[in-house]
C-alpha positions as protocol buffer text, in pm:
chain_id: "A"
residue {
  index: 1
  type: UNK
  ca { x: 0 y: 0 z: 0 }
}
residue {
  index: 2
  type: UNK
  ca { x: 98 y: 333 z: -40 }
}
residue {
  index: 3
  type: UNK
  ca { x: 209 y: 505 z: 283 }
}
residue {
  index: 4
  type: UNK
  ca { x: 83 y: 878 z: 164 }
}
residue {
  index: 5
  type: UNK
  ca { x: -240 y: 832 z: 132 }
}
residue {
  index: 6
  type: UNK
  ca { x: -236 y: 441 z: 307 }
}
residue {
  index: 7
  type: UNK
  ca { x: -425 y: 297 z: 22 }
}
residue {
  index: 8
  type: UNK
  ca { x: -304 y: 41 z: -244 }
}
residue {
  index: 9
  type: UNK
  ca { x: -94 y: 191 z: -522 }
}
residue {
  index: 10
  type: UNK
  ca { x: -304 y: 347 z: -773 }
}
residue {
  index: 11
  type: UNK
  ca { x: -10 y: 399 z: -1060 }
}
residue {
  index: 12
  type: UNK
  ca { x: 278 y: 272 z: -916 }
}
residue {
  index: 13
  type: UNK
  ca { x: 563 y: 549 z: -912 }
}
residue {
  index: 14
  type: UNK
  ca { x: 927 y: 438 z: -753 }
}
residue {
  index: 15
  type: UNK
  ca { x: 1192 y: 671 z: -618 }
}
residue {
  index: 16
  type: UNK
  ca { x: 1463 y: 476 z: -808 }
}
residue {
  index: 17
  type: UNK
  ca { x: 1772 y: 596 z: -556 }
}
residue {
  index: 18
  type: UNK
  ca { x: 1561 y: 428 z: -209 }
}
residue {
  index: 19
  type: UNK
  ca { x: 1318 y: 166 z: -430 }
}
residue {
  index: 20
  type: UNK
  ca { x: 1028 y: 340 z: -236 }
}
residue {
  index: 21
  type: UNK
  ca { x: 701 y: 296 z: -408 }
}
residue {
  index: 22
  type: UNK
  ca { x: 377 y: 527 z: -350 }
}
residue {
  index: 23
  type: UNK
  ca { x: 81 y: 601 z: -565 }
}
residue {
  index: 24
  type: UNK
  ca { x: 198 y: 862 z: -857 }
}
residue {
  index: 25
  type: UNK
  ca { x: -65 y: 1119 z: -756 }
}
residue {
  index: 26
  type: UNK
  ca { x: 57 y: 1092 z: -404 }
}
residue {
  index: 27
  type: UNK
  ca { x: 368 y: 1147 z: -454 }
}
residue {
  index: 28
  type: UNK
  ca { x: 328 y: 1395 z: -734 }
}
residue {
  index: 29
  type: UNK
  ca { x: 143 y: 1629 z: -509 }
}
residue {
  index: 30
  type: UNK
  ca { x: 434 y: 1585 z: -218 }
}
residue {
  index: 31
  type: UNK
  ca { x: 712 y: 1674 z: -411 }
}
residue {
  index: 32
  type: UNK
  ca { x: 545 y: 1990 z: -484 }
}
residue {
  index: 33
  type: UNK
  ca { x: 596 y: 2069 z: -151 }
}
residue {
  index: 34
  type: UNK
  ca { x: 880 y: 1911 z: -56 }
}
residue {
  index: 35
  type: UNK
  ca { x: 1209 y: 1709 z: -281 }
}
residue {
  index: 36
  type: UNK
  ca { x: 1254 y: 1460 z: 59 }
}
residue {
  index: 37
  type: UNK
  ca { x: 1118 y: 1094 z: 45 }
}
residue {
  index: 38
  type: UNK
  ca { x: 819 y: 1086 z: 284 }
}
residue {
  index: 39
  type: UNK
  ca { x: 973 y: 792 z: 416 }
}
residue {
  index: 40
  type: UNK
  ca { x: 1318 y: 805 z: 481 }
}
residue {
  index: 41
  type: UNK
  ca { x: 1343 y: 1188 z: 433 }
}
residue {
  index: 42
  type: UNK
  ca { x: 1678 y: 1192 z: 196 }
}
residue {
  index: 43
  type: UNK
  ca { x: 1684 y: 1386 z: -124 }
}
residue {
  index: 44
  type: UNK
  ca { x: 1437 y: 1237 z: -390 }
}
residue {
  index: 45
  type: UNK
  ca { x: 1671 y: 1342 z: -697 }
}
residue {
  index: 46
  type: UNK
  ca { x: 1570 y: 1477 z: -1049 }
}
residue {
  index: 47
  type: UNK
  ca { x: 1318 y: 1273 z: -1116 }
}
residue {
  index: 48
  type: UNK
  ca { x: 1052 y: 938 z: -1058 }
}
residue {
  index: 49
  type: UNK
  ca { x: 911 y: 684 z: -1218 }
}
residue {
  index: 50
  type: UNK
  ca { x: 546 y: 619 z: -1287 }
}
residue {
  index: 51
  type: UNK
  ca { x: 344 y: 402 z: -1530 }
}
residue {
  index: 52
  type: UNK
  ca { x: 585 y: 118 z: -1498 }
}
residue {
  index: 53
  type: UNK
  ca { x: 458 y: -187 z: -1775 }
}
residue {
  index: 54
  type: UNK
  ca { x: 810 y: -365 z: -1709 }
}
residue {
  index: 55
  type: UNK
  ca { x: 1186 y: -309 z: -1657 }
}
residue {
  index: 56
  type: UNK
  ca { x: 1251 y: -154 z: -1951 }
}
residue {
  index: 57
  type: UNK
  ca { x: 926 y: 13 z: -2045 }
}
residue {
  index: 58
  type: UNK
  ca { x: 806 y: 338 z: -1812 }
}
residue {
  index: 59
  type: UNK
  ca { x: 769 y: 689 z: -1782 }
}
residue {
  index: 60
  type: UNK
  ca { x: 1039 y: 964 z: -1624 }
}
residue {
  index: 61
  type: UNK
  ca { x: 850 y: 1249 z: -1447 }
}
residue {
  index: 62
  type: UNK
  ca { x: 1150 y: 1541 z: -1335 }
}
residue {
  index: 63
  type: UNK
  ca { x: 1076 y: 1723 z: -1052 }
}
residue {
  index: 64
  type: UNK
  ca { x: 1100 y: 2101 z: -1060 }
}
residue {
  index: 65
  type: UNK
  ca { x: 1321 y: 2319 z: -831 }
}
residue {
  index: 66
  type: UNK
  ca { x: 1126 y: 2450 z: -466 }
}
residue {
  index: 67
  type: UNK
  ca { x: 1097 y: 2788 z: -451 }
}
residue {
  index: 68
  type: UNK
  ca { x: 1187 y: 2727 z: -83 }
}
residue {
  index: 69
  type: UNK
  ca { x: 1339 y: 2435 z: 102 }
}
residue {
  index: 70
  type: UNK
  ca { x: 1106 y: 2328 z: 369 }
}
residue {
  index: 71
  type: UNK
  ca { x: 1216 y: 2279 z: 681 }
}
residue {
  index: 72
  type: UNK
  ca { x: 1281 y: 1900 z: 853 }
}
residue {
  index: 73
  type: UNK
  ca { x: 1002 y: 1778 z: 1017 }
}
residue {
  index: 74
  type: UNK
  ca { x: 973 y: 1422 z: 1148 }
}
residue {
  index: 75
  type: UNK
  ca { x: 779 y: 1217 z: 931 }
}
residue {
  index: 76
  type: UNK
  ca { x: 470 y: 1105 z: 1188 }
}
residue {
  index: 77
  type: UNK
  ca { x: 436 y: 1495 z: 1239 }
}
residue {
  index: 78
  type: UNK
  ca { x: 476 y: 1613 z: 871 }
}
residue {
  index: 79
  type: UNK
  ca { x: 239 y: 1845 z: 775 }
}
residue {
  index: 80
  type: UNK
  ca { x: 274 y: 1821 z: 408 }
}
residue {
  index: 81
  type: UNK
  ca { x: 204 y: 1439 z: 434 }
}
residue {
  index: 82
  type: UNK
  ca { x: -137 y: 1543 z: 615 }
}
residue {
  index: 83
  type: UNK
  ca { x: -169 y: 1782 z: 337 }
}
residue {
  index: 84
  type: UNK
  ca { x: -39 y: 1563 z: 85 }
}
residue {
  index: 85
  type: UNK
  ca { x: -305 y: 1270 z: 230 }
}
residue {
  index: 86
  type: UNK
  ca { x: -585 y: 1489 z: 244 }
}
residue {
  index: 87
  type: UNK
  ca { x: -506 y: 1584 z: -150 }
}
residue {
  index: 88
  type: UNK
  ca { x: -461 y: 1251 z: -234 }
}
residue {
  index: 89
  type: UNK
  ca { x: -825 y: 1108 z: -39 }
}
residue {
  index: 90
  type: UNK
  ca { x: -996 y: 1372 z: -264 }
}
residue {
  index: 91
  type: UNK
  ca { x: -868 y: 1315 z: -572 }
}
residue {
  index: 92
  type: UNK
  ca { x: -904 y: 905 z: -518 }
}
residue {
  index: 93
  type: UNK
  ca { x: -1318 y: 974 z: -418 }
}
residue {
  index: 94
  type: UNK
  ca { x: -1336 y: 1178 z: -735 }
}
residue {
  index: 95
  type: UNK
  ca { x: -1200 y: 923 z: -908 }
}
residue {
  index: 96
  type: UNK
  ca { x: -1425 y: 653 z: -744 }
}
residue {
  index: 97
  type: UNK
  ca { x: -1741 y: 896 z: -859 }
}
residue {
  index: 98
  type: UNK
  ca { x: -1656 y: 906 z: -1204 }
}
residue {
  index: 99
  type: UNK
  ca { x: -1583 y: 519 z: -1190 }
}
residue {
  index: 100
  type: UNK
  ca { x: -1901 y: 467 z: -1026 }
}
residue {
  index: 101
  type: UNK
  ca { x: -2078 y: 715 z: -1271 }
}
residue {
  index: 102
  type: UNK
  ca { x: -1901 y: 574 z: -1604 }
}
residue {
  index: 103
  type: UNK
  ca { x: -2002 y: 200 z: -1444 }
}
residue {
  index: 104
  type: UNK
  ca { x: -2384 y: 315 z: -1419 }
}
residue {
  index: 105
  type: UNK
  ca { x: -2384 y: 436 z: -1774 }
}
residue {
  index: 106
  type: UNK
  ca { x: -2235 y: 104 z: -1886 }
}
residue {
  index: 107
  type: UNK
  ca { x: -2476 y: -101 z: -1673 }
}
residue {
  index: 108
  type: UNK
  ca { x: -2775 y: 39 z: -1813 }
}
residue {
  index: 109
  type: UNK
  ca { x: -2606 y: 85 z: -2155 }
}
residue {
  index: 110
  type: UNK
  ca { x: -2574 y: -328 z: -2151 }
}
residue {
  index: 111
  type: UNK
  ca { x: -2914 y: -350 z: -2048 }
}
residue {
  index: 112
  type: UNK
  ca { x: -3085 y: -166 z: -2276 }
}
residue {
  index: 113
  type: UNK
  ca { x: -2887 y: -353 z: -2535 }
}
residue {
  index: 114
  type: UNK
  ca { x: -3038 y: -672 z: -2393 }
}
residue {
  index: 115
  type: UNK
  ca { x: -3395 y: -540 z: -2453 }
}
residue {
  index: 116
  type: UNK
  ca { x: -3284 y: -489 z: -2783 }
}
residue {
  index: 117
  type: UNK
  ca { x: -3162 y: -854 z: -2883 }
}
residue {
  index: 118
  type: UNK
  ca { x: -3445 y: -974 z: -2705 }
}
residue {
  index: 119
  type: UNK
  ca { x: -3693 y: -793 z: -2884 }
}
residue {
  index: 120
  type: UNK
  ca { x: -3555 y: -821 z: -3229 }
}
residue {
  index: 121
  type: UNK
  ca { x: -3540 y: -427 z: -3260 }
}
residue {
  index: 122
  type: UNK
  ca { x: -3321 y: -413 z: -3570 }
}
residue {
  index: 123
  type: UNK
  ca { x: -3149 y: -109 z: -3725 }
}
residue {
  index: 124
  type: UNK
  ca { x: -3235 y: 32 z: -4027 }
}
residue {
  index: 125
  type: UNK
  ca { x: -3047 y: 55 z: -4331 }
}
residue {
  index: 126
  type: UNK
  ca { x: -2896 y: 363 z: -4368 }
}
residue {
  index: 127
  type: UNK
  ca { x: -2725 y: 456 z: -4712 }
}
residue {
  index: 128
  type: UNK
  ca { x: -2361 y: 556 z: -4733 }
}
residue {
  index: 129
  type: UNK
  ca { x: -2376 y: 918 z: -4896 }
}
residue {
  index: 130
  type: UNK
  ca { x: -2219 y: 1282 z: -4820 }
}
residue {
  index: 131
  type: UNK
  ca { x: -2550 y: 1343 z: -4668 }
}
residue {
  index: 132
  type: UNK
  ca { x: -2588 y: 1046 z: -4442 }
}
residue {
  index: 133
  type: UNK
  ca { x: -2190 y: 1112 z: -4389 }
}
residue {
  index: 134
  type: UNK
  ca { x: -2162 y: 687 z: -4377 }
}
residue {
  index: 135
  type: UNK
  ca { x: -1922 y: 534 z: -4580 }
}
residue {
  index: 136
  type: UNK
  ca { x: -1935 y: 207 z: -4733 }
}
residue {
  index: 137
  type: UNK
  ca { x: -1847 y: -74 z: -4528 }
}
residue {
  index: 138
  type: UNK
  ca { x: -1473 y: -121 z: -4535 }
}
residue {
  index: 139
  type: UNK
  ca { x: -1308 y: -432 z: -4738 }
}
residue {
  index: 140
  type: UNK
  ca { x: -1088 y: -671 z: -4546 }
}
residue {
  index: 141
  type: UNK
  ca { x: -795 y: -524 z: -4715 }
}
residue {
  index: 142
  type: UNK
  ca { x: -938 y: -171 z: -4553 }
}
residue {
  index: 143
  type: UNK
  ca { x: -1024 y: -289 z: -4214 }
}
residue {
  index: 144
  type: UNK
  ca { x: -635 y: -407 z: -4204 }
}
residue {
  index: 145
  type: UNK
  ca { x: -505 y: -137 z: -4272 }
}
residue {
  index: 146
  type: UNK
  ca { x: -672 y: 99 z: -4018 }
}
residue {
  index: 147
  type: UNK
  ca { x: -550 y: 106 z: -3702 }
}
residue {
  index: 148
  type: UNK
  ca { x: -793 y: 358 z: -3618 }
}
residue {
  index: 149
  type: UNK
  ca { x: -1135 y: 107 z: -3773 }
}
residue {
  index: 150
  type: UNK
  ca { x: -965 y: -169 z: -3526 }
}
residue {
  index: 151
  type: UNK
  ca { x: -932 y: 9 z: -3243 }
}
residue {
  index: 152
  type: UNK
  ca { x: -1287 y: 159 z: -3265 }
}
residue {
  index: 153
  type: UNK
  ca { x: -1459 y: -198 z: -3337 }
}
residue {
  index: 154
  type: UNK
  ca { x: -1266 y: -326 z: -3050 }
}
residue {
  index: 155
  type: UNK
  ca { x: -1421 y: -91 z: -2845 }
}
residue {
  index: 156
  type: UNK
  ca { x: -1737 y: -157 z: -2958 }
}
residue {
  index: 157
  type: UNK
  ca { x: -1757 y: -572 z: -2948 }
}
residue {
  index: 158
  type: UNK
  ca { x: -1549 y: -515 z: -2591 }
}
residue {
  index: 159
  type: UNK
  ca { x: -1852 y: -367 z: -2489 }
}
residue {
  index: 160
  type: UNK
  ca { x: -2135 y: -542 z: -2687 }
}
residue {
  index: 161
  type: UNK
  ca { x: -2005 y: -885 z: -2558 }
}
residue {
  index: 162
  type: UNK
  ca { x: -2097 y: -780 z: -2241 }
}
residue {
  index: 163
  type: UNK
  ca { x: -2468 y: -825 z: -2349 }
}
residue {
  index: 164
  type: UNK
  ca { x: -2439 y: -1237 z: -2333 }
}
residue {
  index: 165
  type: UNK
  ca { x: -2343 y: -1406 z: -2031 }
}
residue {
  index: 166
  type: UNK
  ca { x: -2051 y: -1620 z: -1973 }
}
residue {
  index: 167
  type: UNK
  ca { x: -1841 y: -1551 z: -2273 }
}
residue {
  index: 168
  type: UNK
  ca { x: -1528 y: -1509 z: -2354 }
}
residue {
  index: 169
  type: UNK
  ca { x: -1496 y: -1191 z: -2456 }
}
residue {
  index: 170
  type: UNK
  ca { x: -1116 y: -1157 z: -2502 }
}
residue {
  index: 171
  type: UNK
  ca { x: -1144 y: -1451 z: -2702 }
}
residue {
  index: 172
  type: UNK
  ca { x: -1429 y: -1380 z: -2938 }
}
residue {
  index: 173
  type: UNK
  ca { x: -1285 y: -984 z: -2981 }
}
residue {
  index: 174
  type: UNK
  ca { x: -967 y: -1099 z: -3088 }
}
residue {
  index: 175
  type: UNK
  ca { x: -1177 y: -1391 z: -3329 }
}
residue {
  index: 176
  type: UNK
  ca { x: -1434 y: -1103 z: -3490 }
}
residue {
  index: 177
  type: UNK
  ca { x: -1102 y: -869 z: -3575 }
}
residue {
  index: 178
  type: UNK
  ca { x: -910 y: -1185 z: -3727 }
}
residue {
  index: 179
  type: UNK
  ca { x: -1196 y: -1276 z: -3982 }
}
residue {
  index: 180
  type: UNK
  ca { x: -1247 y: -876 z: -4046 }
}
residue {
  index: 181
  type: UNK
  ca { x: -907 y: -867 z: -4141 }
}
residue {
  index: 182
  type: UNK
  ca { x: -973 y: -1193 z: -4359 }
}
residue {
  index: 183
  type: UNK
  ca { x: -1329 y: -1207 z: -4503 }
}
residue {
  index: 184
  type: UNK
  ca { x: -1651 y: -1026 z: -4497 }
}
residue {
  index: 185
  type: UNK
  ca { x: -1760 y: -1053 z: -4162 }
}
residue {
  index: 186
  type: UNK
  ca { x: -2140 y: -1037 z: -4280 }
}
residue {
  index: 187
  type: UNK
  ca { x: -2111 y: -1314 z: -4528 }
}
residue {
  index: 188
  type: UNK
  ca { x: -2287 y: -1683 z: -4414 }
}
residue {
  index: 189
  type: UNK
  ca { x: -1948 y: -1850 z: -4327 }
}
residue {
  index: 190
  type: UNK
  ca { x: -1857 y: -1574 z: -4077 }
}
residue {
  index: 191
  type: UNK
  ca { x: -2169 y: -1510 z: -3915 }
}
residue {
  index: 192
  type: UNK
  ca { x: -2218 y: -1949 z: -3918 }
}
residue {
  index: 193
  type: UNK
  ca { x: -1852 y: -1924 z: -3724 }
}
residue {
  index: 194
  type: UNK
  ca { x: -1976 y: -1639 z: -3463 }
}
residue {
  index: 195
  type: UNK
  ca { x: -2377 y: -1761 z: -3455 }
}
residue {
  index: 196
  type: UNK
  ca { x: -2188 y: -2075 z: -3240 }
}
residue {
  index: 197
  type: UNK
  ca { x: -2127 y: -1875 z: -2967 }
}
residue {
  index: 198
  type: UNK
  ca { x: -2368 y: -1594 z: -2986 }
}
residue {
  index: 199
  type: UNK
  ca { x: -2672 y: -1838 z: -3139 }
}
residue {
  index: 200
  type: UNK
  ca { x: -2931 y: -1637 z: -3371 }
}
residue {
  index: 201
  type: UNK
  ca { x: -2764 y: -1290 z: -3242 }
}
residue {
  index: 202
  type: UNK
  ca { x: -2464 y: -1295 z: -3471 }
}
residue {
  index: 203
  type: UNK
  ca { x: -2580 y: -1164 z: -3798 }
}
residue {
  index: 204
  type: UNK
  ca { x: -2776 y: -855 z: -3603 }
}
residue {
  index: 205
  type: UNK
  ca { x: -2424 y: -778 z: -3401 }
}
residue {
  index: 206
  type: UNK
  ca { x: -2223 y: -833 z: -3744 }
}
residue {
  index: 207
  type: UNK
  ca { x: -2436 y: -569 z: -3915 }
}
residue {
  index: 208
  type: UNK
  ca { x: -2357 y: -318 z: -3623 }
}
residue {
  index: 209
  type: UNK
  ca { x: -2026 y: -426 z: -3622 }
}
């Protein structure tokens, strides 16, 4: 846990000279105020790390000159850790209410697609024209190509899997962008592949797709 704000690391950040590990925001608001570890109290250095994916692979955040060196203070009586903590509790329950808030969206987002599937309310077929502004639906050769088509239809079958129960959804994302990138994904051998694991759904979510 981190000992700022006494939570579990949210963003792991290191100071790299003591191996001292605290949540990035925590310690990004204390070394505003102070360039001390809040645990051992010696000089931080230039900079920390933060958004650590391996050994190899993070990000360097320098620290900025004080305008003023703060004075010692034991660490139990710091007040910039009670500052620092108190920062660090609000900006973690503002972060829990737009995780909660985002969450509620998705919740009923997934359930109204459920009413959907189960009452058979199709889409409409809309044209691809400058007017409509939609575009005919890309070729495999296209979908390959854009990084930016993947990524969005990721997104989307990430969260439209979510609709059926028990899938796997990692599994059946990473199927749906392999036959894009091969075939038509609304032609009869695709949606026979996907109707196996979403039964007589598959040609509906294939035409959203």
């Amino acid at each position: 846990s981190c000992s700022i704000c006494l939570w579990s690391l949210v963003d792991r950040a290191v100071i790299l000279k003591f191996s001292h590990e605290f949540c990035f925001e925590c310690l990004f608001v204390w070394t505003e105020q102070s360039c001390r570890c809040p645990l051992c109290t010696q000089a931080i250095g230039d900079y920390l790390i933060h958004s650590i994916r391996s050994r190899y692979d993070y990000c360097k955040h320098y620290l900025l000159p004080l305008r003023t060196s703060p004075p010692y203070c034991p660490v139990q009586n710091n007040p910039i850790l009670q500052n620092t903590r108190n920062c660090a509790w609000r900006r973690r329950r503002e972060r829990e209410r737009r995780d909660d808030t985002e969450n509620d969206k998705l919740e009923r987002s997934i359930e109204f697609r459920q009413w959907i599937y189960r009452h058979d309310v199709y889409a409409k077929h809309v044209a691809s024209s400058s007017f409509t502004k939609y575009r005919p639906y890309p070729t495999p050769a296209q979908f390959s190509a854009s990084q930016d088509l993947i990524s969005r239809t990721t997104s989307f079958l990430r969260r439209e899997l979510q609709v059926w129960e028990g899938l796997d959804m990692e599994f059946l994302t990473t199927l749906i962008i392999s036959l894009m990138k091969a075939i038509d994904i609304r032609s009869e051998s695709a949606v026979k592949l996907i109707s196996e694991f979403l039964d007589m759904d598959a040609p509906y979510t294939m035409e959203e797709d």
